[in-house]
N, C-alpha and C positions, 0 to 999 in steps of 0.2 A: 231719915233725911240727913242729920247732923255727922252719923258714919260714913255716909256719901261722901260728905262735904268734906272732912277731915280725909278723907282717903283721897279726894281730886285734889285738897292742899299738899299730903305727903309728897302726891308725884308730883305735880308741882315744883315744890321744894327741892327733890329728892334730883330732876332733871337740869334746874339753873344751877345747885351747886356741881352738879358734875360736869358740866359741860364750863362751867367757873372752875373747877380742878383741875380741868382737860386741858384749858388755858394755858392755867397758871403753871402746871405740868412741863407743854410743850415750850414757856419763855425761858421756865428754869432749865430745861433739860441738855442745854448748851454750856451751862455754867460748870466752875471742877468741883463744885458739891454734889453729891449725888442725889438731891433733892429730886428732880422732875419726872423720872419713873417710876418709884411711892407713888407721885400726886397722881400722873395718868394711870397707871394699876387702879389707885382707889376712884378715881373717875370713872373708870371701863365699869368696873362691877359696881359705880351706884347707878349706871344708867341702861345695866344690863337688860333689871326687869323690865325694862320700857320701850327697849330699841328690839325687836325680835332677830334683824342680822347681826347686830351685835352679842346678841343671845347665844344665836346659835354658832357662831365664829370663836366665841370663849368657850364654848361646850368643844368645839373639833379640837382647840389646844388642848383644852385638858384630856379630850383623849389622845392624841398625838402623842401629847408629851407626860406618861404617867407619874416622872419625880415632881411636877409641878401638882400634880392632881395629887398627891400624894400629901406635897406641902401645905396646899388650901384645904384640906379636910385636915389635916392634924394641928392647925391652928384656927377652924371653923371659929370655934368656941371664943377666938379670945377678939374676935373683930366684932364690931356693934353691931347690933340687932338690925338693922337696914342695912349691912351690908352682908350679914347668915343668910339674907332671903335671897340674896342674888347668888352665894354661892350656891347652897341647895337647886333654885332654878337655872344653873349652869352644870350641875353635876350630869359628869356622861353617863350614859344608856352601859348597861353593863350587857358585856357580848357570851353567848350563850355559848359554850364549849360542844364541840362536836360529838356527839354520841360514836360511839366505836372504837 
């Protein structure tokens, strides 16, 4: 029961700060710091695992665009643990190569 509990807090958590990031993102993103695209990037992926089209709409970029795909796995490691989980569940489908 307490696993439950703690896992309805995470997301919870995990969806008022992003959509607080998302915000705070798109107020900064007008300014000449480059602050508000950081904020919305880590926005999109804390509230990846939760929003399914947002899921799968950051899975079609990362296949679209393979330098980006490329950049978020070779920095997997160094982003906090709630945010490994939304890259892993946004990792594209790898395409089978044609026999012949």
């Amino acid at each position: 029961m307490w696993d439950r509990m703690g896992s309805a807090v995470m997301q919870l958590m995990s969806l008022i700060g992003g959509v607080f990031l998302l915000l705070a993102g798109a107020v900064l993103l007008p300014l000449p710091l480059p602050l508000g695209a950081p904020l919305i990037a880590v926005a999109l992926l804390m509230l990846a695992p939760y929003v399914p089209p947002l899921r799968r709409r950051i899975t079609a970029l990362r296949e679209r665009f393979p330098g980006l795909d490329r950049f978020v796995r070779r920095h997997q490691n160094a982003f906090p643990k709630f945010l490994q989980k939304s890259v892993v569940r946004t990792r594209p489908r790898r395409k089978r190569k044609a026999a012949g």
